[in-house]
ChimeraX commands (.cxc) that place a marker at each C-alpha (Angstrom):
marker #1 position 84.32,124.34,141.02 radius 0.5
marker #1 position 84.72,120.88,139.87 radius 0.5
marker #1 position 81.27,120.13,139.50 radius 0.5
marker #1 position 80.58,123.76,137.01 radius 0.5
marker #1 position 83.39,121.65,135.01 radius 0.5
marker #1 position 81.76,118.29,134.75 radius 0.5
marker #1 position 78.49,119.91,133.63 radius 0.5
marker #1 position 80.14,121.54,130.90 radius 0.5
marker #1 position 81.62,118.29,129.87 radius 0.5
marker #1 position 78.94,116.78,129.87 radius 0.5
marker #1 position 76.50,119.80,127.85 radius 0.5
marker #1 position 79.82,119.35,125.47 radius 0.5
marker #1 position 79.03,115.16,124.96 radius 0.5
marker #1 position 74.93,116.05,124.60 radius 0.5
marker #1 position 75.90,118.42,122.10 radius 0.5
marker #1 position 78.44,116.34,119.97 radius 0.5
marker #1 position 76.12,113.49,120.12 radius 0.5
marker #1 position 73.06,115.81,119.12 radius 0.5
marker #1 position 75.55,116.26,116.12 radius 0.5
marker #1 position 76.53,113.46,115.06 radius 0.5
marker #1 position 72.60,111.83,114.90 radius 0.5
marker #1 position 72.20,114.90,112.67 radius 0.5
marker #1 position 75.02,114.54,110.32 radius 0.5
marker #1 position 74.16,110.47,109.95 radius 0.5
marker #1 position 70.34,111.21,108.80 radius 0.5
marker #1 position 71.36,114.66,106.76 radius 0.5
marker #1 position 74.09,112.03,105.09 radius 0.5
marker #1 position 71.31,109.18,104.76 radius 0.5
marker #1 position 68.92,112.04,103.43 radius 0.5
marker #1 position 71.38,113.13,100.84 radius 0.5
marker #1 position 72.85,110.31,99.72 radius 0.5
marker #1 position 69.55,108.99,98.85 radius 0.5
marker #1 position 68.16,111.71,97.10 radius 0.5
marker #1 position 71.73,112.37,94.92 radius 0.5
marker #1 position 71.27,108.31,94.51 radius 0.5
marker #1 position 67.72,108.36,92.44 radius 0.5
marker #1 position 67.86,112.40,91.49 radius 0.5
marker #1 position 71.50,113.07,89.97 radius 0.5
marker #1 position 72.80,109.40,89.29 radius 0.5
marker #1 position 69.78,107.72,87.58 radius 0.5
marker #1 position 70.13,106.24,84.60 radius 0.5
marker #1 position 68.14,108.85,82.62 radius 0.5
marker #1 position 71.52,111.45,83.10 radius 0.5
marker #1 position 74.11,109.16,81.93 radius 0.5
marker #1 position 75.40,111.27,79.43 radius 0.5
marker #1 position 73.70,114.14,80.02 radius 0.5
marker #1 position 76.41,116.37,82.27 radius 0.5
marker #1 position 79.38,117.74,80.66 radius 0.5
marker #1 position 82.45,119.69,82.50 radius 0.5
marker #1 position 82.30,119.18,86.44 radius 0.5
marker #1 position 79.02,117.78,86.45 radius 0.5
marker #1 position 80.12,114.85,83.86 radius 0.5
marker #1 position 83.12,114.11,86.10 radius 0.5
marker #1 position 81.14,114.15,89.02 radius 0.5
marker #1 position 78.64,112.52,87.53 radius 0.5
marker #1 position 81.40,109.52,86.85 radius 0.5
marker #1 position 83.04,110.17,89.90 radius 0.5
marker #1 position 79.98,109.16,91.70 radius 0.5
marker #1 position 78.65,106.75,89.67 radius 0.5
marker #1 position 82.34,105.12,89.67 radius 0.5
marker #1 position 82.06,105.14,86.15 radius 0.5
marker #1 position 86.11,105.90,86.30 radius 0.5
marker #1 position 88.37,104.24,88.90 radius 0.5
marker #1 position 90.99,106.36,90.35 radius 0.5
marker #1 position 91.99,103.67,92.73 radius 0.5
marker #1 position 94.76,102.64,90.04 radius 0.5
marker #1 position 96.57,106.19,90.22 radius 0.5
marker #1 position 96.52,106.32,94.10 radius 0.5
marker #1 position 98.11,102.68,93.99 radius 0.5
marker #1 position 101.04,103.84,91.70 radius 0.5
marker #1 position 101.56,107.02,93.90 radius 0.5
marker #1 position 101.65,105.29,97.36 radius 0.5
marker #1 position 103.58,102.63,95.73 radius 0.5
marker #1 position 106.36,105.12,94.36 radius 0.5
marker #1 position 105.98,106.51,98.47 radius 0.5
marker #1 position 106.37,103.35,99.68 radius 0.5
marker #1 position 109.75,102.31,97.61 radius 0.5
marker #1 position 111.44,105.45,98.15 radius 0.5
marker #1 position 110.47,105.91,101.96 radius 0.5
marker #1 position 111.93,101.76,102.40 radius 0.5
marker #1 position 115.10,102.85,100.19 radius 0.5
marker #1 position 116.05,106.03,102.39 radius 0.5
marker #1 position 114.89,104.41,106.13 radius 0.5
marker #1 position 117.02,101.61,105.00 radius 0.5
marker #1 position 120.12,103.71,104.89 radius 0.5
marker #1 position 119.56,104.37,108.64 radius 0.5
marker #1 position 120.45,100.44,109.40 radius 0.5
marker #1 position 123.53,100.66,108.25 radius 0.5
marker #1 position 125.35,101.74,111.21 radius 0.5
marker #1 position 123.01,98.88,112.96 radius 0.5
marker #1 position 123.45,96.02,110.87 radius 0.5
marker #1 position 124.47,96.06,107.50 radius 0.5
marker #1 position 122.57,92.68,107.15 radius 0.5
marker #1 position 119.36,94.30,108.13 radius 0.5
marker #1 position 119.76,97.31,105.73 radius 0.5
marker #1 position 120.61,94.77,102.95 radius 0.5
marker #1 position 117.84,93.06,103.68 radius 0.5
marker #1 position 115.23,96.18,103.91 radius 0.5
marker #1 position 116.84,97.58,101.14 radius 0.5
marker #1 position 116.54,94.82,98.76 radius 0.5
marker #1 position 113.49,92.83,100.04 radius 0.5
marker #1 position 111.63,95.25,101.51 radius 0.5
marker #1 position 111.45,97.26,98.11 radius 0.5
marker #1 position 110.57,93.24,96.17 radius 0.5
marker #1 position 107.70,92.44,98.60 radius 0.5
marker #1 position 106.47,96.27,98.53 radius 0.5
marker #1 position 106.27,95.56,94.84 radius 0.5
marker #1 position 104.71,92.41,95.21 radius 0.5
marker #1 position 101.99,93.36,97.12 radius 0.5
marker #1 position 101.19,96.58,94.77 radius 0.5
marker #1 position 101.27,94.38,91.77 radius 0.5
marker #1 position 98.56,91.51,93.09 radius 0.5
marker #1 position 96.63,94.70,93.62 radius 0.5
marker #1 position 96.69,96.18,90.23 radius 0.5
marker #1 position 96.17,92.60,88.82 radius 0.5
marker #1 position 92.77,92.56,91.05 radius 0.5
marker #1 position 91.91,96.07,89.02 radius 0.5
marker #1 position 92.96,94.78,86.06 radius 0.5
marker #1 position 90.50,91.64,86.34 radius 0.5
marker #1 position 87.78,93.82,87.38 radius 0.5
marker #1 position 88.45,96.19,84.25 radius 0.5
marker #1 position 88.77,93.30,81.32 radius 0.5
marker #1 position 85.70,91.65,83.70 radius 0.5
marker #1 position 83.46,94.97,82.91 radius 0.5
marker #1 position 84.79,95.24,79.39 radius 0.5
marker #1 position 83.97,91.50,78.79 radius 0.5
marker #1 position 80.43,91.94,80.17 radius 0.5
marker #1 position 79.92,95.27,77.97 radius 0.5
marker #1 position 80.94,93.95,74.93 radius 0.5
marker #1 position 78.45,90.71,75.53 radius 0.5
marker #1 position 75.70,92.52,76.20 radius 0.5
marker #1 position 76.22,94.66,72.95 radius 0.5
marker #1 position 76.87,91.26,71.03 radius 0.5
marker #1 position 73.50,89.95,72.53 radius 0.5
marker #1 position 72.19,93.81,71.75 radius 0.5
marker #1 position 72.98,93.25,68.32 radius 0.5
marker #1 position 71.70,89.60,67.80 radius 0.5
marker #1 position 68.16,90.34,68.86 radius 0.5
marker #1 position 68.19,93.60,66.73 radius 0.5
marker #1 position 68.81,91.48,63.85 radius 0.5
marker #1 position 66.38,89.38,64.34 radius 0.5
marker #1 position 63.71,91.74,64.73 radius 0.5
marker link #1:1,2 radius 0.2
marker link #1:2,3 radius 0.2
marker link #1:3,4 radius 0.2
marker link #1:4,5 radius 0.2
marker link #1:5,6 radius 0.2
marker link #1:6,7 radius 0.2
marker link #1:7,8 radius 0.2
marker link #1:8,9 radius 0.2
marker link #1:9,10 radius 0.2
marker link #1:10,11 radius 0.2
marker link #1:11,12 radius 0.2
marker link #1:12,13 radius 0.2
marker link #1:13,14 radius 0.2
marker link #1:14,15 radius 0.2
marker link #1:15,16 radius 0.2
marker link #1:16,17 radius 0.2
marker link #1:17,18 radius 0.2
marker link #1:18,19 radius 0.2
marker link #1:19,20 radius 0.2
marker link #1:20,21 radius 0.2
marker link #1:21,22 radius 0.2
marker link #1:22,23 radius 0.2
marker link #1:23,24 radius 0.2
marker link #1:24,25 radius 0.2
marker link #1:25,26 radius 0.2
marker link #1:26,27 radius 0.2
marker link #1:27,28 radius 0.2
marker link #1:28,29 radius 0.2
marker link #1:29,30 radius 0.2
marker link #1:30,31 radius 0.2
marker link #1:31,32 radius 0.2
marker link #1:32,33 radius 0.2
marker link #1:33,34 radius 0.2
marker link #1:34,35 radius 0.2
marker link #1:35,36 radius 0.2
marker link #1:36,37 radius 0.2
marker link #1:37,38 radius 0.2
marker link #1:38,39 radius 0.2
marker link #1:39,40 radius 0.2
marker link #1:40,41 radius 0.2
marker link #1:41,42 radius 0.2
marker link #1:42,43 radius 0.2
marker link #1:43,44 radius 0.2
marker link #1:44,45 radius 0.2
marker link #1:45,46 radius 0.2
marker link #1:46,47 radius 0.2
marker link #1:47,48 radius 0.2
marker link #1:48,49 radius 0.2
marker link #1:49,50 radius 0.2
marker link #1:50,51 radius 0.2
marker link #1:51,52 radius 0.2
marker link #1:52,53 radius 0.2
marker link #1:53,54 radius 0.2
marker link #1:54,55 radius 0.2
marker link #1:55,56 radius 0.2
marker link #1:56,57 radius 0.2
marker link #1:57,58 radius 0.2
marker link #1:58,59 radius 0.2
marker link #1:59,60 radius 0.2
marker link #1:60,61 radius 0.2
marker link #1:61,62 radius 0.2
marker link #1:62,63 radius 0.2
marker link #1:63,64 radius 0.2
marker link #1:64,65 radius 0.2
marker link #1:65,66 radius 0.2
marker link #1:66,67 radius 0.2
marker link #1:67,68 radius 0.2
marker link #1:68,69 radius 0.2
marker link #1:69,70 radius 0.2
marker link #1:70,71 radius 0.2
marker link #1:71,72 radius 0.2
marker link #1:72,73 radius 0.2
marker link #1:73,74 radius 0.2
marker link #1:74,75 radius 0.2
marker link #1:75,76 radius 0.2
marker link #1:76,77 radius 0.2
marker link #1:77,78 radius 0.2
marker link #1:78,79 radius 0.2
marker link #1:79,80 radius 0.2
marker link #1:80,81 radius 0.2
marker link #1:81,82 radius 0.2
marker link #1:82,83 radius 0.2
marker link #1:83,84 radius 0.2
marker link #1:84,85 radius 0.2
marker link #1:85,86 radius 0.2
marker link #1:86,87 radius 0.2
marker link #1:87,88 radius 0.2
marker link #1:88,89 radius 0.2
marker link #1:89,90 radius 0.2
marker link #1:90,91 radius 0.2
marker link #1:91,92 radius 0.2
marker link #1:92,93 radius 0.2
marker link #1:93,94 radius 0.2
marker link #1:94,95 radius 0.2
marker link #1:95,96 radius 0.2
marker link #1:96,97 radius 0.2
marker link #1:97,98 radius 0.2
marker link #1:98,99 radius 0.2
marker link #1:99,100 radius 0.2
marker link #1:100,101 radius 0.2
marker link #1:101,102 radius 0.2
marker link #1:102,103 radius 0.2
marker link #1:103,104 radius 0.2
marker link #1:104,105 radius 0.2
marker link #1:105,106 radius 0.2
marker link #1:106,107 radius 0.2
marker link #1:107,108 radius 0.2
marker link #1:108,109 radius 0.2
marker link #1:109,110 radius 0.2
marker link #1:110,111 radius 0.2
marker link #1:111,112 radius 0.2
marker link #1:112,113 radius 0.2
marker link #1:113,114 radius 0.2
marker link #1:114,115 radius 0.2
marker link #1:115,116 radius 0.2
marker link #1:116,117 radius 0.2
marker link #1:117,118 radius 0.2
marker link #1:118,119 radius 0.2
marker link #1:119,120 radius 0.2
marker link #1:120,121 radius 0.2
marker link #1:121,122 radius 0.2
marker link #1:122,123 radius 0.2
marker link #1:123,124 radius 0.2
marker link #1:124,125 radius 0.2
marker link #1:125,126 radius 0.2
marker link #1:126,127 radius 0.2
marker link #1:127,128 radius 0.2
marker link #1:128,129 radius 0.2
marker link #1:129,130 radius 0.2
marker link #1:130,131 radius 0.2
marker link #1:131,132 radius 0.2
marker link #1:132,133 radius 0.2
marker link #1:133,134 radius 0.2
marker link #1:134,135 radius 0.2
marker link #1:135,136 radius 0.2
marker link #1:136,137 radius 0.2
marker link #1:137,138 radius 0.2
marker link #1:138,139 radius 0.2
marker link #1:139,140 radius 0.2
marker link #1:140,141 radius 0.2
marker link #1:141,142 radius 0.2
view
């Protein structure tokens, strides 16, 4: 009896294995062929509708890392605001203190991390309007 149960266990671990080593080269297989067949530079602007956002989706032509920041922030500051509430009864030193600093260093942290997007969006914007500037320049003197 026991040992019917270990074989299955153990026909169960061959087969999720088997599975996994499948899904890692399908995923390096794919990923490689979206890489030099759909996001080459030849379509960049070529896809409109869901294949355009996709297109910039993948190429991370559009960061959406922003948005998700605000939202979790927003979660963050109202979840520390109502748990806070529950300290009362404890200490009302502790719920000042969650209440009030809790919510500052929550925003504290979610602002250094927009100012790291920030840089790396006035960074990109910088380098794309050099390059168009340099663009331009050798046009000219052609």
């Amino acid at each position: 009896m026991y040992g019917s149960k270990s074989l299955l266990n153990i026909s169960g671990a061959i087969g999720s294995a088997v599975w996994v080593i499948l899904s890692l080269i399908l995923a390096i297989v794919g990923g490689i062929l979206i890489y030099f067949l759909f996001l080459s530079k030849k379509n960049e602007g070529k896809f409109t509708g869901f294949l355009g956002w996709l297109y910039d989706f993948l190429s991370f032509k559009k960061m959406f890392l922003e948005a998700l920041l605000k939202v979790t922030y927003l979660i963050v500051a109202i979840y520390l605001t109502l748990s806070s509430f529950a300290l009362i009864g404890d200490s009302f030193l502790s719920f000042l203190l969650q209440l009030v600093l809790g919510n500052i260093v929550a925003r504290v942290v979610y602002e250094f991390s927009l100012i790291l997007l920030v840089i790396c969006r006035n960074t990109t914007d910088i380098a794309k309007n050099t390059r168009k500037v340099q663009e331009n320049k050798s046009d000219g003197n052609k």
